[in-house]
N, C-alpha and C positions, 0 to 999 in steps of 0.2 A: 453624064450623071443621070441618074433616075430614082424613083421615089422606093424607100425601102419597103419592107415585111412592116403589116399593120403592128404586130408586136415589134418590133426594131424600134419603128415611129414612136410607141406607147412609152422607149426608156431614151428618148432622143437622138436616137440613131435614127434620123428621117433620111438618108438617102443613100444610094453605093456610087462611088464617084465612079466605076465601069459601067459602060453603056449595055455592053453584049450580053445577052441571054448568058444564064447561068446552066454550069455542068448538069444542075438537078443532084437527086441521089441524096446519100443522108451519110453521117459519119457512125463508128462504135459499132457495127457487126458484131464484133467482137472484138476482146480489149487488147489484143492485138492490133487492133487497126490504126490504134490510137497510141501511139510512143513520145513518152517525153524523157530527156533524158538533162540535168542539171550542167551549166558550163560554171563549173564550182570557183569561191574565190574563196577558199579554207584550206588554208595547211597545217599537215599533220606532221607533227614528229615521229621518229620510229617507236613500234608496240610495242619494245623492252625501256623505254626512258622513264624514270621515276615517278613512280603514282606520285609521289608526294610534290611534284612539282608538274605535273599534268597525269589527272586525275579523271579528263576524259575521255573514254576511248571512243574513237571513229569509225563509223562503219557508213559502206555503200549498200543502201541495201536498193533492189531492183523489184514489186511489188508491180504484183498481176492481179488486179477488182480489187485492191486495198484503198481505202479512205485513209488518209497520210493519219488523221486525228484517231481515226479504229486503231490503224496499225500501232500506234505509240502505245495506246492501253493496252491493246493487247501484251505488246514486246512488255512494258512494266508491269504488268499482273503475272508472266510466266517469269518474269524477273523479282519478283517477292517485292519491288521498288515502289515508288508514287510514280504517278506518269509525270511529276515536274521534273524528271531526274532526264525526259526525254526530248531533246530538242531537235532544231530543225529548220531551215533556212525557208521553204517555201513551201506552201499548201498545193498540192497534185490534185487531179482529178483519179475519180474509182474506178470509172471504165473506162483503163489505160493499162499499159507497161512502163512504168514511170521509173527512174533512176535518181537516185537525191543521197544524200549526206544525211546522217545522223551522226548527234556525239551521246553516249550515254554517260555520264556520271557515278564514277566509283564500281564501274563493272567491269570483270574478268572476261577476255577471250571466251576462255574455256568455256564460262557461264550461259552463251548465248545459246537462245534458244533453236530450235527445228519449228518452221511456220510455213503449212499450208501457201502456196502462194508467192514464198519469200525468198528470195537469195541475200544472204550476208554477205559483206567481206568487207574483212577486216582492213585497215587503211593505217591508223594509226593512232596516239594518243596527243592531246591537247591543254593548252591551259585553264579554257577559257570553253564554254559550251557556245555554239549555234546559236545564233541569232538572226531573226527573223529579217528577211534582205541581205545575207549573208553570200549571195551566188551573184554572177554578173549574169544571167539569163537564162535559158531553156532552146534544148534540140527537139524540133519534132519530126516527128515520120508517120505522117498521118493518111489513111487509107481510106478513099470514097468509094460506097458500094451502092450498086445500080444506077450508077450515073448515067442520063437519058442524053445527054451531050456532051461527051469526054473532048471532043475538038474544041469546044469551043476555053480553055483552059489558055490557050497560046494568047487566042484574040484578048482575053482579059490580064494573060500576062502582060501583053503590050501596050496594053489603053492603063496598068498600075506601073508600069516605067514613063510614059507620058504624064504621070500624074506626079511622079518621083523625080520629075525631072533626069532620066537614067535609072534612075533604081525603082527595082519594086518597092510601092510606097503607099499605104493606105491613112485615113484619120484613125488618130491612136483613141480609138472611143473605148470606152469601160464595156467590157461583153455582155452578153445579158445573162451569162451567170451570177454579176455583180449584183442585178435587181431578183434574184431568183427565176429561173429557166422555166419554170412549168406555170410558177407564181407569181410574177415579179410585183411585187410587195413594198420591198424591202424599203425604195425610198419614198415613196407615200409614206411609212412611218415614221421617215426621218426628216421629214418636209413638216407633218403635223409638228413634232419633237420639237422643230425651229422655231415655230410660228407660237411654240406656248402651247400648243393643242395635245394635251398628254391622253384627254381621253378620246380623241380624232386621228393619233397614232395607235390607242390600243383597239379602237374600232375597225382600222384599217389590217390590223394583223389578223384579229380574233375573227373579221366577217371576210365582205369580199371571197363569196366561196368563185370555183376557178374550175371551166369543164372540166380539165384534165383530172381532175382531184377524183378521189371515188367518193363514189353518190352516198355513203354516211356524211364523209367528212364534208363534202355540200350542203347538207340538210341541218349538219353541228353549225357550222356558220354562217348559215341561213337564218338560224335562230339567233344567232346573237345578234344580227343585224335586224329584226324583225320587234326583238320582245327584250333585247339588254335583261332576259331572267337569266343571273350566272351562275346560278345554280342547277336551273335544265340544261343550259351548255356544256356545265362541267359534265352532267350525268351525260351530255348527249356524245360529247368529244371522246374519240376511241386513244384508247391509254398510251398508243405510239404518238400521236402528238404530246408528247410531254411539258416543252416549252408553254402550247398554249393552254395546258390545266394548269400549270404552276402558277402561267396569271391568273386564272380564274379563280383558282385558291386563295390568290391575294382577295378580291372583288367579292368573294363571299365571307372573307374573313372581316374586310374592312365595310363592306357597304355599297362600295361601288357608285359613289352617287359625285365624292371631289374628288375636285382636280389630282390632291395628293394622294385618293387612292389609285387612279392611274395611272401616276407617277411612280409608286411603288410596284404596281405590278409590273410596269415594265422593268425596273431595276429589279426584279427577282430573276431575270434573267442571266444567260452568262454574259461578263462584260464583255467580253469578245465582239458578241451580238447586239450587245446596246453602242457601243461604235459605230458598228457597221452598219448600223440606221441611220446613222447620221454621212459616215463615209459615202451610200450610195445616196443618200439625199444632194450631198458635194458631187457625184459623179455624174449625176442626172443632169444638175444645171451644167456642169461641163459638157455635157455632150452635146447640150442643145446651144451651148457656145459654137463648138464645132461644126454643127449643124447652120446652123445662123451663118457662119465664116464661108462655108458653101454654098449658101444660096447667092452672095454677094460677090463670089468669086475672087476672096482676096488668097493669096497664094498661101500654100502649107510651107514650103518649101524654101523659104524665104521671110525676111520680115516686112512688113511697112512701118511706117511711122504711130508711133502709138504701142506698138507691139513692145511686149516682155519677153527677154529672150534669157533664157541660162547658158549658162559654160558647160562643158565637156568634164567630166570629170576626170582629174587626170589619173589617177589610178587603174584605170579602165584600159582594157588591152584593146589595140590600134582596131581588128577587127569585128569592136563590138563596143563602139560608144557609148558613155550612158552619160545621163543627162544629172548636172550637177546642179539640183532647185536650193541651194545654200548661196551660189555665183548668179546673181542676176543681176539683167542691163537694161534700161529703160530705152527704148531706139527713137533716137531723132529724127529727126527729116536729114539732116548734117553726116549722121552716123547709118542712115539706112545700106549704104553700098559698103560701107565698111564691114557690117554684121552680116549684109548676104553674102561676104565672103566666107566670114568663118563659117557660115551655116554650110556652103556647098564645100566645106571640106572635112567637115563634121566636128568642128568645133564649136557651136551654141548652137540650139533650139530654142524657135517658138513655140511660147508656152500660153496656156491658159489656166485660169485658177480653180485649184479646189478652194470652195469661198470662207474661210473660216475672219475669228477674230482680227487678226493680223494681216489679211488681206487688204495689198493696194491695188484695185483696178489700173487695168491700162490709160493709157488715153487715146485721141484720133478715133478712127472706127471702131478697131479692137479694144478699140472701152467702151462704145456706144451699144455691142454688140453686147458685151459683160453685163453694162450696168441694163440693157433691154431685157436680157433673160432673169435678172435677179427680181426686176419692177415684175416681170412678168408673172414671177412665182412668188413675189408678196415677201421676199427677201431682201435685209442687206447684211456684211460683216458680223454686224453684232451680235445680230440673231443668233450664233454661234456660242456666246459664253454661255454655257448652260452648264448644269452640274456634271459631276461626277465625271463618269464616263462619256458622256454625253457631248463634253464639251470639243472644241476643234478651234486650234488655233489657223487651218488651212494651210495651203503649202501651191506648188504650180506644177505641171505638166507639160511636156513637151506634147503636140499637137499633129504630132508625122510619127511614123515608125518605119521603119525600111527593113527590107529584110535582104537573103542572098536566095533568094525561093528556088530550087529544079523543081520539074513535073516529069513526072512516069505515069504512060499508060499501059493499062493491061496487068495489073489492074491501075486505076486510077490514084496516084500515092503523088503527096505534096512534100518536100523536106526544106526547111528553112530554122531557123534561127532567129529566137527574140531576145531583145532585151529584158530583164528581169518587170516587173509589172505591166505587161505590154499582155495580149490577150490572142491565143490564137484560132479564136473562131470569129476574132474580127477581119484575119487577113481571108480566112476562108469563105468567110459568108459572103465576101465581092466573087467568090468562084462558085457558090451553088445557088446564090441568091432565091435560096429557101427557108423556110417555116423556120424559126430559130429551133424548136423544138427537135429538129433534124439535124441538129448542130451537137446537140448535149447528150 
C-alpha cells in the first residue's frame, strides 16, 4: 500500500493498496482508446408487435465524443419529440466508444435519424421505457498511451490478486469524476448543503477558482470569493458557464445577503445536480471510510465482527454478481465464518454506508471507523433530511469490486468487466498511479 495522487487524497482516496511503480502514461488519445460497451438487463420484444401495447422502441446505439445527455437532445430535436420521450439506463463518458440501450417513445424505425458519430440499431420494441440502473454492468477496452513502464502492469496484476484474495480486486471508491475531474467541487457543496451552510455551498461552487480552468473563468471566481458583488460576477462569468449565472441571477434578483436567498439559488439549478451535491458529499465520507479501513488493515474481502454485509442479488447472472443493499446482515462475532463463506463465493458483500436519514451505522471497528469519519466532518444521519431534492435517505455499498481483468502490450490495452456503479478508473488508477487528470 502507498499513499495516493495529492488530488485522490483531496476526494478520500488517500492510498493505492499496489505497491509497484505505476505504468505512467495517461488514458483518451483518442476516443477510441477508451470503449465501453453495456452488459444490458432489457428485453425487447420483436419491432412488428403492437405500438399499442409496446410503444417503445429499442435501439443500440454505439456513440463516438457523444455525451449520452448531448446525444438524447440531439436524437429528440431531429425527432420533432421532448427529450423526456428519451431514455436510458447509464450515463457514458464523451471521450469514448460507448455502447448502451435506448428506448425511444412513440417513434417509427423508419423516423430515425443519420448522426454524425452514430450507429443505430434497431433491437426492438417494449412496454415500459429505460430506466436508470437498468443494465447489470459495463465492458471496457481501454488503451494506455505512452506508458513509461508497460511491464510493470503483471507485478501490480498480482499484488490486486493478493489483495482479492485470487481475484483482481481493488476498494470500490467513488472516481473522481464523481467530485468533478478538473474541479472537484462537487462535494464541498454537498457537505456545506448538510451542515445548513447554503451560502458556504454557494460559495464553494461560485469561487474556488481551479489552475486548470482558463484564466477569465479564475478571475470570475476570484471575484466572487474576494468581493460577494453579484452582479460583477455575473458581468465577469463567460456565458458558457450557464449553471453559475443562473445562480447569480437568483443573488442579484434576491439580494443575496439570506440564507434563503442561497437556498434558492441553488435550487434554480437542475435537480439532477442539486442531488448530486449531496450524493458526492455521501461518496466523500465513504471513501474516507474506505480509506480509514486500510490504514487499519481490516480485510475487504471478508467481514469482521461489526461489519454490514448485503446479499447477492439473485437475479443477477452467475458471472457478474451485484450487490443486493435491500438484503442486509448485521455480522456477529457468532456469524463472522458463516458470512466469510458466502463472501468468498460471491454471495454477500461488505459494505459501507452512503450516510443518509435512514442510516444504521455498523458496530465493532467498522462503526468506530464510520462514526470517526462522520465526527470528523461535523456530520450525522439527520443532517440528511433536507428539502427537496436535496434530501437522502442513504443506502450502502459494497466495499470490494473484482473484476476478470487481461493485459495486452503493444499497445498497452486493459479489458475487464464491471459491475453497474462501480468506476473504471478506479481499477486503473492502481496501474498508472498518475495525475487523475490523466485519467479523464
Amino acid at each position: 500500500m502507498r499513499d495516493a495522487h495529492p488530488r485522490e487524497r483531496a476526494v478520500g482516496m488517500e492510498y493505492y493498496v499496489s505497491d509497484a511503480d505505476g505504468v505512467g502514461g495517461h488514458l483518451r488519445d483518442r476516443d477510441s482508446d477508451f470503449r465501453v460497451r453495456e452488459v444490458e438487463a432489457f428485453e425487447a420484444e420483436p419491432v412488428d408487435s403492437a405500438t399499442s401495447d409496446y410503444p417503445y422502441l429499442v435501439v443500440r446505439a454505439t456513440l463516438r465524443g457523444w455525451d449520452t445527455n448531448d446525444f438524447a437532445r440531439q436524437l429528440a430535436n431531429d425527432l420533432e419529440m421532448s427529450r423526456g420521450r428519451v431514455s436510458w439506463a447509464g450515463t457514458k463518458d464523451k471521450h469514448a466508444v460507448t455502447t448502451q440501450l435506448f428506448t425511444l417513445q412513440d417513434v417509427d424505425p423508419a423516423d430515425l435519424p443519420e448522426l454524425n458519430g452514430v450507429d443505430l440499431e434497431v433491437v426492438g420494441r417494449a412496454g415500459r421505457a429505460l430506466m436508470f440502473g437498468d443494465l447489470v454492468g459495463n465492458e471496457f477496452e481501454i488503451t494506455v498511451s505512452d506508458a513509461d513502464a508497460p511491464e510493470n502492469a503483471a507485478i501490480i496484476t498480482d499484488e490486486l490478486r493478493e489483495f482479492g484474495d485470487g481475484d483482481v480486486a481493488v476498494p470500490n471508491f467513488f472516481g473522481q469524476q464523481r467530485f468533478g475531474s478538473k474541479r472537484p467541487v462537487t462535494h464541498e457543496v454537498g457537505l456545506a448543503i448538510a451542515r445548513d451552510d447554503w451560502k458556504g455551498a454557494v460559495m464553494a461552487y461560485l469561487g474556488n477558482p481551479e489552475d486548470e480552468e482558463p484564466e477569465g473563468t479564475q478571475e470570475a471566481r476570484q471575484l466572487v470569493d474576494e468581493t460577494e458583488d453579484w452582479q460583477a460576477a455575473l458581468d465577469a462569468f463567460p456565458h458558457r458557464l450557464r449553471y453559475e449565472r443562473s445562480m447569480l441571477h437568483v443573488l442579484v434578483e434576491n439580494g443575496g445577503t439570506d440564507p434563503e436567498d442561497f437556498r434558492e439559488a441553488l435550487e434554480v439549478l437542475p435537480e439532477n445536480l442539486q442531488s448530486l451535491f449531496v450524493h458526492a458529499a455521501q461518496s466523500y465520507a465513504y471513501n474516507l471510510m474506505l480509506s480509514k479501513r486500510l490504514e487499519r488493515g481490516i480485510p475487504f474481502t471478508k467481514p469482521v465482527a461489526g461489519d454490514v454485509v448485503c446479499f447477492s442479488d439473485r437475479d443477477a447472472p452467475a458471472d457478474l454478481p451485484l450487490p443486493d443493499t435491500d438484503r442486509l446482515q448485521r455480522v456477529t462475532e457468532k456469524r463472522v465464518d458463516t458470512i466469510a463463506r458466502h463472501c468468498e463465493r460471491g454471495r454477500a458483500f461488505v459494505t459501507a454506508p452512503l450516510v443518509g436519514t435512514e442510516t444504521e451505522l455498523g458496530d465493532g471497528e467498522p462503526g468506530e471507523i464510520e462514526r470517526e469519519v462522520l465526527d470528523d466532518l461535523g456530520l450525522e444521519p439527520g443532517d440528511f433530511d433536507l428539502p427537496g431534492e436535496f434530501y437522502s435517505a442513504g443506502t450502502r455499498r459494497a466495499i470490494l469490486v473484482g473484476t476478470d481483468l487481461t493485459v495486452e502490450e503493444d499497445p498497452l490495452t486493459f479489458s475487464f468487466t464491471l459491475p453497474k456503479g462501480s468506476y473504471a478508473t478506479v481499477v486503473l488508477r492502481e496501474y498508472l498511479k498518475a495525475d487523475p487528470l490523466a485519467l479523464s
